[in-house]
C-alpha positions as CSV (number, residue, x, y, z in Angstrom):
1,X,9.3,-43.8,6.3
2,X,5.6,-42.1,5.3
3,X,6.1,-39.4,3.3
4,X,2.6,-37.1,3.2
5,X,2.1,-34.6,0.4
6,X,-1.3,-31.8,0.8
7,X,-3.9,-33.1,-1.9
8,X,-3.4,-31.4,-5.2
9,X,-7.4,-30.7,-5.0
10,X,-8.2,-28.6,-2.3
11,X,-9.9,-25.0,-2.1
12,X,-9.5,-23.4,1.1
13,X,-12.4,-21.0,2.1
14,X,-13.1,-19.0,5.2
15,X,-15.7,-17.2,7.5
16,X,-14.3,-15.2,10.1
17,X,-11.6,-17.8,12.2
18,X,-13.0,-20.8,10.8
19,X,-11.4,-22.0,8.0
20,X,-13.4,-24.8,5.3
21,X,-11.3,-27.0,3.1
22,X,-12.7,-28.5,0.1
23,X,-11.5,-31.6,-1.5
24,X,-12.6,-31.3,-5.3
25,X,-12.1,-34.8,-6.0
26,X,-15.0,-35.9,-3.1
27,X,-16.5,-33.3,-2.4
28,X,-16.1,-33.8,1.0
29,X,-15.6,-30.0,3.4
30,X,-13.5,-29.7,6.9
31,X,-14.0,-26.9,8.7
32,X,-11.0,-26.5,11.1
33,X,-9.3,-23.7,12.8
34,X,-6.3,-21.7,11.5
35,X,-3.6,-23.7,14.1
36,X,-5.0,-27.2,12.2
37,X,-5.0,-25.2,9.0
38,X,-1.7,-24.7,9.7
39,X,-0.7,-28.4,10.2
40,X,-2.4,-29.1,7.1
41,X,-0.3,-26.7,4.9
42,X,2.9,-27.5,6.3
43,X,3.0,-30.8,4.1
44,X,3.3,-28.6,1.4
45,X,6.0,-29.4,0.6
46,X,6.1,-33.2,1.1
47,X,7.6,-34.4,4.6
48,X,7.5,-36.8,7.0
49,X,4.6,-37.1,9.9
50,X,7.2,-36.9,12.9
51,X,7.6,-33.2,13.2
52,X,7.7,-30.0,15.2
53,X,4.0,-28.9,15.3
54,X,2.6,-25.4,14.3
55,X,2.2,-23.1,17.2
56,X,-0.8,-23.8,19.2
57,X,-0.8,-27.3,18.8
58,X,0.9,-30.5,21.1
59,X,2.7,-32.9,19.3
60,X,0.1,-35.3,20.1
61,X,-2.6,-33.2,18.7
62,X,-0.9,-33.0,15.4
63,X,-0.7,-36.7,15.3
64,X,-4.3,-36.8,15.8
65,X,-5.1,-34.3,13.1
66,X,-2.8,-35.5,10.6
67,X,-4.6,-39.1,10.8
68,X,-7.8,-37.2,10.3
69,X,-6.5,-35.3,7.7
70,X,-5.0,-38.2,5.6
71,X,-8.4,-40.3,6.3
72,X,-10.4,-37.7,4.4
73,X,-7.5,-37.7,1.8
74,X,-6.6,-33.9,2.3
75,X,-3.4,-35.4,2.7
76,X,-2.0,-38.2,0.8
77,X,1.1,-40.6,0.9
78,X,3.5,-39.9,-2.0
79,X,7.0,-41.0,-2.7
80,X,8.1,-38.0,-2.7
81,X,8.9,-38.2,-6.7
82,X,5.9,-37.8,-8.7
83,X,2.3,-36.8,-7.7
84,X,0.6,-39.3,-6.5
85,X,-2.5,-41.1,-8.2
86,X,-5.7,-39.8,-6.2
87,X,-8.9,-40.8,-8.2
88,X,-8.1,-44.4,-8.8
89,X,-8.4,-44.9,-4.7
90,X,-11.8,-43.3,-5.1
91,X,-12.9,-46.6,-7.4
92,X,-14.2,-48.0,-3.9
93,X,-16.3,-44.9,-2.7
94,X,-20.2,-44.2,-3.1
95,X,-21.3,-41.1,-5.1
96,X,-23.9,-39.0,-4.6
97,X,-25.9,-36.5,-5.3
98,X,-26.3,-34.0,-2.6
99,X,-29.5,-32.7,-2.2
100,X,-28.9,-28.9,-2.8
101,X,-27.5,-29.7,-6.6
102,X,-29.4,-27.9,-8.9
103,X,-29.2,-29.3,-12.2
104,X,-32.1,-30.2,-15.1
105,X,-32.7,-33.1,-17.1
106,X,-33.7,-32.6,-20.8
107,X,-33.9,-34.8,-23.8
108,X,-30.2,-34.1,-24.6
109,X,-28.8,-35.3,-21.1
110,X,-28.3,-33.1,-17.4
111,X,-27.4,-29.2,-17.5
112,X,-25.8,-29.0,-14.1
113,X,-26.2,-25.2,-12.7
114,X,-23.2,-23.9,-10.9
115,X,-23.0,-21.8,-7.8
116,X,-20.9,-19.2,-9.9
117,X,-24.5,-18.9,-11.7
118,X,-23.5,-20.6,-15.0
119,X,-24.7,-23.9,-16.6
120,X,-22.7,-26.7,-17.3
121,X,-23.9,-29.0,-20.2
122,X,-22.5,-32.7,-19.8
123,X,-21.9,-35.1,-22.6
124,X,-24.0,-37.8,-22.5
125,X,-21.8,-40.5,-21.1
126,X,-20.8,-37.8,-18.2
127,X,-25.4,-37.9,-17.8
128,X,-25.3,-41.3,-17.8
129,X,-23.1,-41.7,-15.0
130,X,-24.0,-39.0,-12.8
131,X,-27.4,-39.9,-12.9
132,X,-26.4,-43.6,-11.7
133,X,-24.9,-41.7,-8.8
134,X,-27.3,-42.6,-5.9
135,X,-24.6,-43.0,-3.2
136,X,-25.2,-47.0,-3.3
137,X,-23.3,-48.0,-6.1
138,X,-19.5,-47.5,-5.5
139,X,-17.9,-45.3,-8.1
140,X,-16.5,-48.5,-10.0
141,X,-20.3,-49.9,-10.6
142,X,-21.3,-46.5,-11.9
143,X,-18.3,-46.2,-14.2
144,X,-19.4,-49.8,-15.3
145,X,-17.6,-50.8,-18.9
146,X,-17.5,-47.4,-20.0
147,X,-13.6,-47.4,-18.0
148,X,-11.5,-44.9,-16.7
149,X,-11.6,-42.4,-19.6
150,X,-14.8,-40.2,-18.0
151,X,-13.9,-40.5,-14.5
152,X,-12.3,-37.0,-15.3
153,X,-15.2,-35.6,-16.1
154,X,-17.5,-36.8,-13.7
155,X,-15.4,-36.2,-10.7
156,X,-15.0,-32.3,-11.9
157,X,-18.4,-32.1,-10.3
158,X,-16.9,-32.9,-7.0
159,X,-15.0,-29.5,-7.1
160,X,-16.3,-26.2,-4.8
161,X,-17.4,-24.2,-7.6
162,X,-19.7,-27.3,-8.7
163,X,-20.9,-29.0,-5.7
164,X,-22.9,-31.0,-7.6
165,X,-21.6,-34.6,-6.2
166,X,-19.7,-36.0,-3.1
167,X,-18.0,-39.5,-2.8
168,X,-18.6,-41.0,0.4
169,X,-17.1,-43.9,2.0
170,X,-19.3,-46.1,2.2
171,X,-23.4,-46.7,1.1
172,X,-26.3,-44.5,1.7
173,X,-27.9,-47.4,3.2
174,X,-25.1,-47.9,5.6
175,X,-25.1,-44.6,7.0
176,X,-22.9,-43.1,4.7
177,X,-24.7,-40.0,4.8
178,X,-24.3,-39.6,8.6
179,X,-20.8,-40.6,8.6
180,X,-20.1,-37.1,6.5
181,X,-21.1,-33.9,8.2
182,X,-20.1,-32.6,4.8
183,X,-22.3,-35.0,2.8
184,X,-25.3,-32.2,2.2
185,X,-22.8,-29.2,1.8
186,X,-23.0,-27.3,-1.1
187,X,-22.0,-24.1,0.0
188,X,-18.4,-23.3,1.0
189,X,-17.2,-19.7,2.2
190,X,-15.4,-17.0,0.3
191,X,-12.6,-18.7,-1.1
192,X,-9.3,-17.4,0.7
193,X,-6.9,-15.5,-1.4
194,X,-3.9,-15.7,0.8
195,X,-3.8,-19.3,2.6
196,X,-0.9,-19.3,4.2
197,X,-1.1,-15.6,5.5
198,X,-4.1,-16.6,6.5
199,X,-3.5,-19.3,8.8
200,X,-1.1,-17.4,10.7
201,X,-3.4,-14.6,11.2
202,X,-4.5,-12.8,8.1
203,X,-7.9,-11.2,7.8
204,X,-10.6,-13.5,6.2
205,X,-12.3,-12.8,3.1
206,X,-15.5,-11.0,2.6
207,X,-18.6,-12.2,1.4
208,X,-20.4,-10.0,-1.2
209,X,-23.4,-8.4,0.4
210,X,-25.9,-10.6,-1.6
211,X,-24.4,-13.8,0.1
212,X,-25.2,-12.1,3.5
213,X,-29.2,-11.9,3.2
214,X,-31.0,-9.9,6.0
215,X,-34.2,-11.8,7.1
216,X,-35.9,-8.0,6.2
217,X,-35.1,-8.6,2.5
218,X,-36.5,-11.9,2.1
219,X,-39.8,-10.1,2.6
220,X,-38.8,-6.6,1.1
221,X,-42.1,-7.0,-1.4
222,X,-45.8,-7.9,-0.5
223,X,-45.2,-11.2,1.0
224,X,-48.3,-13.7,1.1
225,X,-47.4,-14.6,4.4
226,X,-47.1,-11.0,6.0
227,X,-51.3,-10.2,4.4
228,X,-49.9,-9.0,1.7
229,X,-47.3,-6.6,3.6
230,X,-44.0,-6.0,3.0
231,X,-41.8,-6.3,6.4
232,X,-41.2,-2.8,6.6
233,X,-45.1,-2.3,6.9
234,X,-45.4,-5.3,9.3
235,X,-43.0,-3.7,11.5
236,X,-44.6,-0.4,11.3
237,X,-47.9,-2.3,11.8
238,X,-46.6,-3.7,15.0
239,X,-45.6,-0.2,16.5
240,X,-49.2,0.5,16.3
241,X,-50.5,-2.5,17.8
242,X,-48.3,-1.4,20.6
243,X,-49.8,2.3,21.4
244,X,-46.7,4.1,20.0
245,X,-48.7,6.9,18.4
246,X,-51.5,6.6,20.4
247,X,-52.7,9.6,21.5
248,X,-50.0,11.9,20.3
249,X,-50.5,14.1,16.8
250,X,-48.5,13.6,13.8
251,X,-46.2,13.7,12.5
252,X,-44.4,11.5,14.8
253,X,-40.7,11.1,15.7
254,X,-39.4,7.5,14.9
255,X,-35.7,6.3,14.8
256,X,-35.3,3.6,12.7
257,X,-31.5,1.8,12.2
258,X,-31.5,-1.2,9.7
259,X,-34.5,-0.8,8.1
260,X,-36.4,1.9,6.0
261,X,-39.5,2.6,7.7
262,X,-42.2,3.2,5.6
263,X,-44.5,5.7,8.0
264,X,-46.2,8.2,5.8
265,X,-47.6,10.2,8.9
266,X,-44.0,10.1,10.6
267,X,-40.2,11.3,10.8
268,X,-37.7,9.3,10.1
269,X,-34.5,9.5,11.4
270,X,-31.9,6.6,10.2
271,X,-28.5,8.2,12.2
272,X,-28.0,7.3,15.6
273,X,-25.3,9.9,15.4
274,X,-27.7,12.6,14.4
275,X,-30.1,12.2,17.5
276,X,-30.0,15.4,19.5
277,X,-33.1,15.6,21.5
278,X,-33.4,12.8,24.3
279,X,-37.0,11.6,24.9
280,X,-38.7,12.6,21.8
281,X,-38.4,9.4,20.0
282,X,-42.5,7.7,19.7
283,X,-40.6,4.5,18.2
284,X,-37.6,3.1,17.5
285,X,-36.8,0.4,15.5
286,X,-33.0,-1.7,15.4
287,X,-33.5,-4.2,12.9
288,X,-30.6,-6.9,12.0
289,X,-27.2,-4.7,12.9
290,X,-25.8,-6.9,15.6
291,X,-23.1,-7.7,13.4
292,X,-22.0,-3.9,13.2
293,X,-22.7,-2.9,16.5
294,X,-20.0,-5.6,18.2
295,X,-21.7,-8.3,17.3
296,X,-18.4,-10.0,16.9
297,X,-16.6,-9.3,20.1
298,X,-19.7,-12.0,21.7
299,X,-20.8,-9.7,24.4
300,X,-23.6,-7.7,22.3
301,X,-21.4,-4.9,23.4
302,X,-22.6,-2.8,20.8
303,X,-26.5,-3.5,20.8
304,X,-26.3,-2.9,24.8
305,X,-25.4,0.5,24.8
306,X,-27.7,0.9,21.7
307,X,-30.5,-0.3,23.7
308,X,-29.4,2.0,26.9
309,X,-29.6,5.1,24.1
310,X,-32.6,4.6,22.5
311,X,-34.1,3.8,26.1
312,X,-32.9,8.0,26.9
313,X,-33.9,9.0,23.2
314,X,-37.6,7.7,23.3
315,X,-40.9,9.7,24.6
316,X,-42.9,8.2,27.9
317,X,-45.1,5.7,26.0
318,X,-42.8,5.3,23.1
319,X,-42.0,1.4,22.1
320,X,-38.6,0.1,21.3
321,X,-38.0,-2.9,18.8
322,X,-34.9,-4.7,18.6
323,X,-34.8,-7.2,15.8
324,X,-32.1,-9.6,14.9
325,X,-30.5,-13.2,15.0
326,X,-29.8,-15.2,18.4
327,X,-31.5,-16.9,21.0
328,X,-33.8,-16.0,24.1
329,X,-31.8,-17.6,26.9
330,X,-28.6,-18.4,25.7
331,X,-25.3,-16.6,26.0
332,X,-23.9,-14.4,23.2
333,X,-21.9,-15.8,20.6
334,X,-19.6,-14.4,17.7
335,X,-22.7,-15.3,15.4
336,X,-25.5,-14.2,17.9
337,X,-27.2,-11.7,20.1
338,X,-28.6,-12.8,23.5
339,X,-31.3,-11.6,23.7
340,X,-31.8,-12.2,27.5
341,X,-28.7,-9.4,27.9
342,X,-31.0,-7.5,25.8
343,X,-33.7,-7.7,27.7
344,X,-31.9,-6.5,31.2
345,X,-30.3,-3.8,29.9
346,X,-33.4,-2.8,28.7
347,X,-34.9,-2.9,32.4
348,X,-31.8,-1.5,33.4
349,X,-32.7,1.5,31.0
350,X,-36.1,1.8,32.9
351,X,-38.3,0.0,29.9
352,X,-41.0,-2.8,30.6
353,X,-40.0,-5.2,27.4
354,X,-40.5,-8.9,26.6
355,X,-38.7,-11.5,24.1
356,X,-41.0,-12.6,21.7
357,X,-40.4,-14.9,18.2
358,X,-40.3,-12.0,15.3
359,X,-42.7,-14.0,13.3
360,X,-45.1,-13.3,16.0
361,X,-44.0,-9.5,16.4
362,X,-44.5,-9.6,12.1
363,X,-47.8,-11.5,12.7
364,X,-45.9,-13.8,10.0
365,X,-47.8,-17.0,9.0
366,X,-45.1,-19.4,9.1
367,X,-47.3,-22.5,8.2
368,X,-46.8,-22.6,4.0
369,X,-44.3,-24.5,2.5
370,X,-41.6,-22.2,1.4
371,X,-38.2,-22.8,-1.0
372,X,-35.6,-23.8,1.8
373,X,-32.7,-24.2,-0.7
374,X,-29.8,-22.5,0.3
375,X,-28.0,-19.6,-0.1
376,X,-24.9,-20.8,-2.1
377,X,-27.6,-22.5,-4.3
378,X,-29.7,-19.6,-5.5
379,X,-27.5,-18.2,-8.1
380,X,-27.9,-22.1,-9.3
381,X,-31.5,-21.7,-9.3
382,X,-31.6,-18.5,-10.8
383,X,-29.3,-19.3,-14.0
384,X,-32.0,-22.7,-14.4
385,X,-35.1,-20.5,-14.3
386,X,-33.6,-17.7,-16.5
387,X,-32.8,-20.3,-19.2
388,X,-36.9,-20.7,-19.2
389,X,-37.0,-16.8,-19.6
390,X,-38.1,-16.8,-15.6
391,X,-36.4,-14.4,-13.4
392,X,-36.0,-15.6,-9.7
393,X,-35.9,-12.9,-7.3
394,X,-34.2,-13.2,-4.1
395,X,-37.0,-13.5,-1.2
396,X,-39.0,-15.9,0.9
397,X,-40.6,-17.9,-2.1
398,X,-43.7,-20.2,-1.3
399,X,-44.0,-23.4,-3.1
400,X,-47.6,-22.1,-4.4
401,X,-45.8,-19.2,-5.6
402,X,-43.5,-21.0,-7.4
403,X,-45.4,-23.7,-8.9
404,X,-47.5,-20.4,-10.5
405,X,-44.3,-18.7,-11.7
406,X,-43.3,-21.5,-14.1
407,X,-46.3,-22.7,-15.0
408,X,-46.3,-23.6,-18.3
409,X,-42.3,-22.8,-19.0
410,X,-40.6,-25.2,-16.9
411,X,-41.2,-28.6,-15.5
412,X,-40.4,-28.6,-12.1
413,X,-40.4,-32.4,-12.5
414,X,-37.4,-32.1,-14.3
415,X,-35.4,-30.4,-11.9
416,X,-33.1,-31.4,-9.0
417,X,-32.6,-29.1,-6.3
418,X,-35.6,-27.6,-5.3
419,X,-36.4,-28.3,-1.6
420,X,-39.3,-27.3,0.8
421,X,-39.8,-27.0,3.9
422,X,-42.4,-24.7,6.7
423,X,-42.0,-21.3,6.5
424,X,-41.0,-21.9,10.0
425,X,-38.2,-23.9,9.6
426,X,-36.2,-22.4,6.7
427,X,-36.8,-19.6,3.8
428,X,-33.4,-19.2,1.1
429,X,-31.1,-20.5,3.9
430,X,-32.2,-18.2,6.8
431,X,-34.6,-20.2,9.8
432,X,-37.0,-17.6,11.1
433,X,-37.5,-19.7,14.4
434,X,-34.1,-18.5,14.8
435,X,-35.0,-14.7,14.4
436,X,-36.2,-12.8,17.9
437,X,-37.3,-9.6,18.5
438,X,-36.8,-7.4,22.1
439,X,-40.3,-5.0,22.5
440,X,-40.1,-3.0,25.0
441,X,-41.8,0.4,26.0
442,X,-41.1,3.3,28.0
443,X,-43.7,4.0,31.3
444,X,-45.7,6.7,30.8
445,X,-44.6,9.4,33.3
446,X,-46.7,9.7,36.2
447,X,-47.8,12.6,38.7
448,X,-47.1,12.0,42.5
C-alpha cells in the first residue's frame, strides 16, 4: 500500500485561475489549475493514491497527475507515522544557480539579495558551497567532506522568498535546464492566503500595483531611447505627426484615459464618464487599460465599445490611439487585446486606422542594450545597489546608463544577476515587441 503525504515545503501562489506551487527545497514551480490544485491538497492529510478524484477530474487524470506530482516531489511517500526525510533524496540532484539570482560576492563571502528586498549574508561554508553550485556537480559533490550539517542552510535558498537556487535532476550539460520549465524562475505570484478556499473557487490574490508595471512607466522620465522624451511627450509627439491639431486653434480638446498627457496648448479630459459633447475630441489617447475595461472576460469587450465612443466623441480629422498589450492577428486572450477586433470596430465606427508596433508609434530606439532582469528581481537589485548608496529607480534602464550610475561605487563584476538584452526584446520584465498600438483617424467631413 503507497501511502502519499503533500511535501512539508511548498508555497502555493496564484495569478488569476492559475495556481504556481513552489517546492522550497528545489526550487522547482508548477503551475497548474485549481481542479489539479485540488488533487494535490487532498493528500493533506496522508492517504492512499486509489481515490475518488476532486470534481473536474477523471479517475484516470488524477492518476496521471498524482505521478507527476510525486516525480517533482510535491508529494512524497510516507509511512504515515513520522515526516518523511526529504533532503537526503536530493543528495543525487544538480544545483544551480538560476540566472535571475541577484546576489554579490565580497571579501567576506556571497550577500544573496532577496525578492522581499532584503540581504541575506551567508557564512562562509554556506559561500563556499553555493558558489560550487553550477548545476553539474550533484548536490553530494558540492557538499563534498564538509557533511550533512549545512545542507540546511544551503537548501533555504531553494525556498520562494529566496529564489536564489534550484536542484534539478540531472546536469546542465545533459539538458537539465530544458528538462525544467521552472529552472529560470525566480518569480512566483502573490502568495495565496487561503489555499484550500482557493482551489475550490476563491478569489486570487492581488499583486501590489508596483509588481504590475505599465510599459508607460518604464519611460515616465527622459528616456535615452525616446530623444530624450518621456513617453507621455512621445505620445503627444505622435498626435502631431498625425495632423491632430493641424489647422485648428488652441486650445485643443484631447481625451486621454491611462496616461497624463502632457499638452501645454491643450485640454485634458481623463473621465470617459465626464464626456458630454460628441465630436469635439482633436485626440484621444487609451493607453494600457485593457485589463479594466474587460480585458479579462477575453473578448476586449470593454476596449470595443471604448473604441466605438471615442470614434462619436472625436472631431472630423481628430486621431485616435489605442495603446496596450496583445497581438496584431491573434484572438483575444484573458492576458491580451486583439488588436485586429480593435481595428474593425474601429472601421465599424467609421475611422481609417492601422496596427502598428508602439515602438514605432513612440519613434522608440529599441536597438541599446537594456536591464532585462525581471520583475520579481528588482527589489533584489534595488536593496544590492542601495547598500552602495545607489538608488535604482524603476524604468527601462540601458546598460550604458547603468555602467555610469555605479561607476566608481560598485563593481558590477562582482555581481550576479544582472542580465541584458535589446531594448526590443525585454526592459524590467515587460517585451516591447509585445506592445501594439491602434491609430486611427476620423475623415474629414466632406461637402457633396
Amino acid at each position: 500500500m503507497t501511502i502519499l503525504a503533500l511535501s512539508h515545503h511548498l508555497s502555493f501562489h496564484a495569478r488569476g485561475d492559475a495556481a504556481f506551487v513552489w517546492h522550497g527545497l528545489t526550487g522547482d514551480v508548477a503551475e497548474m489549475s485549481r481542479d489539479v490544485l485540488a488533487l494535490l491538497l487532498s493528500f493533506d492529510p496522508p492517504r492512499e493514491k486509489e481515490q475518488d478524484p476532486p470534481p473536474g477530474l477523471s479517475r484516470d487524470q488524477a492518476q496521471e497527475y498524482t505521478g507527476i506530482l510525486r516525480a517533482r516531489r510535491f508529494l512524497v511517500q510516507t509511512s504515515g507515522q513520522q515526516r518523511p526525510d526529504e533532503m537526503s533524496p536530493l543528495l543525487a540532484g544538480f544545483p544551480r544557480v538560476p540566472r535571475g539570482a541577484v546576489f554579490e560576492r565580497n571579501g567576506k563571502g556571497v550577500i544573496v539579495y532577496t525578492r522581499a528586498g532584503t540581504a541575506l549574508p551567508l557564512d562562509e561554508m554556506t559561500s563556499r558551497l553555493f558558489l560550487r553550485c553550477d548545476g553539474e556537480r550533484s548536490l553530494g559533490q558540492v557538499l563534498g567532506d564538509a557533511g550533512y550539517a549545512p545542507l540546511e542552510a544551503l537548501l533555504r535558498l531553494a525556498r520562494a522568498d529566496v529564489a536564489a537556487l534550484k536542484v534539478l535532476a540531472k546536469p546542465v550539460s545533459q539538458g537539465g535546464v530544458q528538462l525544467n520549465a521552472a529552472a529560470e524562475s525566480t518569480m512566483p505570484y502573490p502568495e495565496i492566503p487561503d489555499v484550500r478556499l482557493y482551489a475550490v473557487g476563491g478569489a486570487p490574490p492581488q499583486p501590489k500595483l508596483e509588481e504590475e508595471p505599465t510599459f508607460a512607466s518604464l519611460f515616465a522620465t527622459p528616456h535615452p531611447s525616446l530623444g530624450g522624451r518621456t513617453y507621455a511627450q512621445a505620445m503627444a509627439h505622435e498626435l502631431r505627426r498625425r495632423g491632430a491639431f493641424d489647422g485648428v486653434p488652441a486650445p485643443h480638446q484631447v481625451l486621454s484615459l491611462g496616461l497624463a498627457m502632457e499638452l501645454p496648448d491643450a485640454r485634458v479630459e481623463t473621465n470617459i464618464a465626464r464626456v458630454q459633447q460628441a465630436e469635439s475630441y482633436r485626440a484621444a489617447v487609451v493607453n494600457e487599460i485593457g485589463a479594466q475595461l474587460g480585458f479579462s472576460d477575453g473578448k476586449n469587450s470593454g476596449l470595443l465599445r471604448l473604441v466605438a465612443d471615442a470614434a462619436g466623441a472625436l472631431a472630423p480629422g481628430g486621431v485616435l490611439i489605442v495603446a496596450d498589450y496583445g497581438d496584431p492577428k491573434a484572438e483575444a486572450t484573458p492576458n491580451s487585446v486583439s488588436f485586429k477586433d480593435l481595428q474593425a470596430q474601429a472601421a465599424r465606427s467609421g475611422l481609417t486606422g492601422r496596427i502598428v508596433p508602439l515602438s514605432e508609434a513612440l519613434c522608440l530606439d529599441v536597438n541599446s542594450q537594456a536591464l532585462s532582469t525581471t520583475r520579481a528581481s528588482l527589489p533584489a537589485l534595488q536593496a544590492l545597489f542601495a547598500s552602495h548608496g545607489l538608488a535604482l529607480a524603476r524604468r527601462a534602464w540601458l546598460r550604458s546608463e547603468i555602467e555610469k550610475l555605479v561607476e566608481g561605487k560598485l563593481d558590477l563584476a562582482s555581481v550576479h544577476g544582472l542580465q541584458w538584452a535589446p531594448l526590443s526584446e525585454r526592459a524590467l520584465g515587460l517585451s516591447p515587441k509585445q506592445f501594439w498600438a491602434l491609430v486611427a483617424t476620423k475623415p474629414e467631413r466632406t461637402l457633396h
